[in-house]
C-alpha positions in Angstrom: 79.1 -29.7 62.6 77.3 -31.1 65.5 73.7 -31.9 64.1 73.7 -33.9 60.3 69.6 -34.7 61.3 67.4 -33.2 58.2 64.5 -31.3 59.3 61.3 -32.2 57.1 58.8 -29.3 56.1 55.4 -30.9 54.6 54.1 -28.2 51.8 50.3 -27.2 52.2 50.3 -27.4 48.4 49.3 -31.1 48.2 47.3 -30.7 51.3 43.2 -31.0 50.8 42.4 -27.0 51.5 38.6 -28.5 52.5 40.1 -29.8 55.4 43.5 -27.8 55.6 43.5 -27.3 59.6 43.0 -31.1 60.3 46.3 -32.1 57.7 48.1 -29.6 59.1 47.6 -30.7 62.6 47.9 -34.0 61.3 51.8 -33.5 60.1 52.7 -31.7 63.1 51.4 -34.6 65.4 53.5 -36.9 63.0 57.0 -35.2 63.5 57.4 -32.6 61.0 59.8 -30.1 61.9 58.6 -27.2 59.6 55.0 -26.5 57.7 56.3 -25.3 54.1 53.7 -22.8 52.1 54.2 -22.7 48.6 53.2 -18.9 47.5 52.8 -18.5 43.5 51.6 -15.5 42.0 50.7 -16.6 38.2 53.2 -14.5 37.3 56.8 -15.2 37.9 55.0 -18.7 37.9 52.2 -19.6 36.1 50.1 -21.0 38.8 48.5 -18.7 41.4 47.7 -20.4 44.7 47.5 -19.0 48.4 48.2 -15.6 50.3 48.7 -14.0 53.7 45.0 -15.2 54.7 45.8 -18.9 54.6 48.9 -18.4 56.1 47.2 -16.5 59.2 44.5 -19.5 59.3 47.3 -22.7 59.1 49.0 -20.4 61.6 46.0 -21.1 64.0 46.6 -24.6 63.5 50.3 -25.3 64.6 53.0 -24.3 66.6 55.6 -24.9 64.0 57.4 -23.1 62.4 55.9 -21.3 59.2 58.5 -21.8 55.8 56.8 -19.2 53.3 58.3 -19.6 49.8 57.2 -17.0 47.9 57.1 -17.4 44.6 56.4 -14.3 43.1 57.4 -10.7 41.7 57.9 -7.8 43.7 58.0 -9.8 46.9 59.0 -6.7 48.8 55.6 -5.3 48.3 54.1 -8.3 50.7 57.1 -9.0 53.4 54.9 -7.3 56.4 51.9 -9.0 55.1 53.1 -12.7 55.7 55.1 -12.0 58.7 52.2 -10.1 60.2 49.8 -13.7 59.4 52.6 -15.6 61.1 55.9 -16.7 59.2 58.5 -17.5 60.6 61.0 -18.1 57.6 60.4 -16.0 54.0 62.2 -17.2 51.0 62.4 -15.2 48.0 63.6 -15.4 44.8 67.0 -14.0 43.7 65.6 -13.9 40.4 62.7 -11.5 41.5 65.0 -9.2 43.6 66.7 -6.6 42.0 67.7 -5.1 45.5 68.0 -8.5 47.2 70.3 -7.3 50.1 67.3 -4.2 51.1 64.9 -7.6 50.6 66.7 -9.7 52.7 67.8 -7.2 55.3 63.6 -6.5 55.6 62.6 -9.2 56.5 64.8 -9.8 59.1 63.6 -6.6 60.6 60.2 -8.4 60.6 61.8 -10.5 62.6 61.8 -13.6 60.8 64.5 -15.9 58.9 65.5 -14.8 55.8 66.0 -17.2 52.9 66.6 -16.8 49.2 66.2 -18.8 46.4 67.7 -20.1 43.3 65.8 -21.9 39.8 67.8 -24.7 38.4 69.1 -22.6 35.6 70.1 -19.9 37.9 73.8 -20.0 39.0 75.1 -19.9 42.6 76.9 -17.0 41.9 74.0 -14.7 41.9 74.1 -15.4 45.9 77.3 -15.2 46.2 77.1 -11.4 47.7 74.3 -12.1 50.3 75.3 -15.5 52.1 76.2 -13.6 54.9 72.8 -12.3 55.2 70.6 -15.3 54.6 69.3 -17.8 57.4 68.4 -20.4 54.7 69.2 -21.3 50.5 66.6 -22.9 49.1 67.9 -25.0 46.0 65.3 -25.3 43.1 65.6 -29.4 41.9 62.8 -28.3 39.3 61.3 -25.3 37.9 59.0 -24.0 40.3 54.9 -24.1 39.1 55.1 -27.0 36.8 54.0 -30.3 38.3 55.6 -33.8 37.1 59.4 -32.7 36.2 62.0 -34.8 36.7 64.8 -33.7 39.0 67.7 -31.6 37.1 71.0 -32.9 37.6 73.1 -30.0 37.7 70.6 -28.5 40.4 71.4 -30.8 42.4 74.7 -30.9 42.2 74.9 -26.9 43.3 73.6 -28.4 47.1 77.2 -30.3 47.2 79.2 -27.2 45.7 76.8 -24.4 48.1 78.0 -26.3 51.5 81.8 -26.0 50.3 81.6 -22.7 49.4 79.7 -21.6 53.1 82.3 -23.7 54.9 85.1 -22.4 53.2 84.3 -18.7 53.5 83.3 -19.9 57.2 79.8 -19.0 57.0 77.5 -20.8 59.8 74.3 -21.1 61.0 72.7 -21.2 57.2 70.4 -23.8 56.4 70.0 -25.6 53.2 66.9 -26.2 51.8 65.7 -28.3 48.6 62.5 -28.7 46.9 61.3 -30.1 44.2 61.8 -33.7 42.4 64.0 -36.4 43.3 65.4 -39.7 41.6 66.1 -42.9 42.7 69.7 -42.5 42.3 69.9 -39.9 44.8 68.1 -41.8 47.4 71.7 -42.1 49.4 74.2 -39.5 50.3 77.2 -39.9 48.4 81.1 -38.8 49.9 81.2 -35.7 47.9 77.4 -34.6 48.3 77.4 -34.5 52.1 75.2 -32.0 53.0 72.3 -33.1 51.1 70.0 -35.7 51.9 68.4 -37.2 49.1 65.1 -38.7 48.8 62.9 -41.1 46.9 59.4 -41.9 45.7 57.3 -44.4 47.3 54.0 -45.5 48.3 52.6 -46.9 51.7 56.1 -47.1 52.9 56.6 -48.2 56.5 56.8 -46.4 59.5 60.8 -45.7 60.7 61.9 -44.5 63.6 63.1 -41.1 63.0 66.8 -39.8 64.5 67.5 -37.9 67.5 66.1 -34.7 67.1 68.6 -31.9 67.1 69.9 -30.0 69.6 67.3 -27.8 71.5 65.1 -29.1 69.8 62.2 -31.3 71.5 61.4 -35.1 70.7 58.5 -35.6 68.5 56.2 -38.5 67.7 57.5 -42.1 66.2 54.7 -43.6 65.4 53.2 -42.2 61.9 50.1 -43.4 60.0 51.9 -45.0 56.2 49.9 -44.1 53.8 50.1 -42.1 50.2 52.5 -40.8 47.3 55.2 -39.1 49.7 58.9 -38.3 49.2 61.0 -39.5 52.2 64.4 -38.3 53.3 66.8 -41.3 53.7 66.0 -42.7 57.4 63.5 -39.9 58.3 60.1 -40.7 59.5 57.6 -42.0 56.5 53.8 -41.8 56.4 53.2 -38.4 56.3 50.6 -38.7 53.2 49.0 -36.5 51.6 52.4 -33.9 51.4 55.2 -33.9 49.8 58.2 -33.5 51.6 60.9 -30.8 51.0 64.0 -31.5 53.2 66.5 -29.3 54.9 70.1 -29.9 56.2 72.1 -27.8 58.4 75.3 -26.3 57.4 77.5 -25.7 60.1 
């Protein structure tokens, strides 16, 4: 492993929408790597927010990369849709996918990163068959559409035991991804949990200067505005009010 830097990806879900272009572009000047968009249907979740429309507008507004989380049933009925408005990651739901490798193997065609996705109570092993086709794992800390849950400890926990099982089977390039809530506790990286960077609550923390970007990747911005509720990584760049923060770590 050659890069241990998290990547950050803001979610446009706790963005103002009356002003979405401006936060957006006000992120992506700060240093965020990604621009997460949190896609619920009211179904699969019970809260219905945003479609291929906003993701075509934010597109207008950012040359970063576009994390699409897409929350909902039958995702394979609206793959062309949000890679056509832009994205350039789609996560679905193993959950949702009764022919998750087809699902997976589409949206690559579209030409974008496939990721899947996995609710606390839902065991790694219903992965197991398609990590060699994913780009990304997205670990569910919380049950996705309910706002003020407390991080789940044995979801957590699957970050530590998803990175042993990709490097033991020798799977690289796949990121892992986490979203949701986060305790104190888990604010530093412990021996056995290397692969995840944890996080922690604040307000109006101080600006930090962020690592060294990874490889290939270009430098961005160290001087960001501290304001807000936000949820830093451990030594990543704070300030970047009104998001929340979903964090990332690569594999291999």
């Amino acid at each position: 492993m050659t890069d241990r830097r998290p990547l950050i990806a803001p979610s446009i879900l706790s963005a103002d929408f009356a002003r979405l272009g401006a936060e957006v572009a006000a992120v992506d000047a700060a240093g965020a790597d990604w621009i997460h968009v949190d896609v619920m249907d009211g179904h699969f979740v019970p809260v219905i927010t945003l479609g291929p429309t906003i993701v075509k507008a934010v597109r207008r507004h950012t040359e970063l990369p576009l994390d699409v989380h897409l929350m909902i049933e039958k995702p394979e009925r609206h793959l062309e849709a949000f890679a056509s408005a832009g994205a350039a990651v789609i996560t679905v739901h193993a959950e949702t996918c009764p022919h998750l490798h087809m699902t997976l193997r589409t949206i690559r065609k579209l030409g974008c990163k496939a990721g899947v996705s996995l609710n606390p109570g839902t065991p790694l092993s219903a992965i197991d068959a398609v990590l060699g086709d994913v780009d990304l794992v997205l670990i569910m800390t919380v049950n996705p559409g309910w706002g003020g849950q407390s991080a789940i400890d044995s979801a957590i926990d699957k970050v530590a035991t998803l990175r042993e099982t990709l490097c033991r089977r020798e799977i690289g390039g796949v990121l892992i991804e986490v979203d949701g809530a986060s305790r104190s506790r888990t604010s530093r990286p412990s021996p056995r949990r290397t692969c995840s960077w944890r996080a922690r609550r604040c307000s109006g923390a101080r600006t930090t200067r962020p690592p060294s970007p990874p490889c290939g990747a270009s430098s961005r911005p160290t001087t960001i505005p501290s304001s807000g509720h936000l949820v830093v990584p451990m030594a990543m760049p704070s300030g970047l009010a009104p998001f929340d923060l979903l964090f990332l770590t690569r594999v291999r």
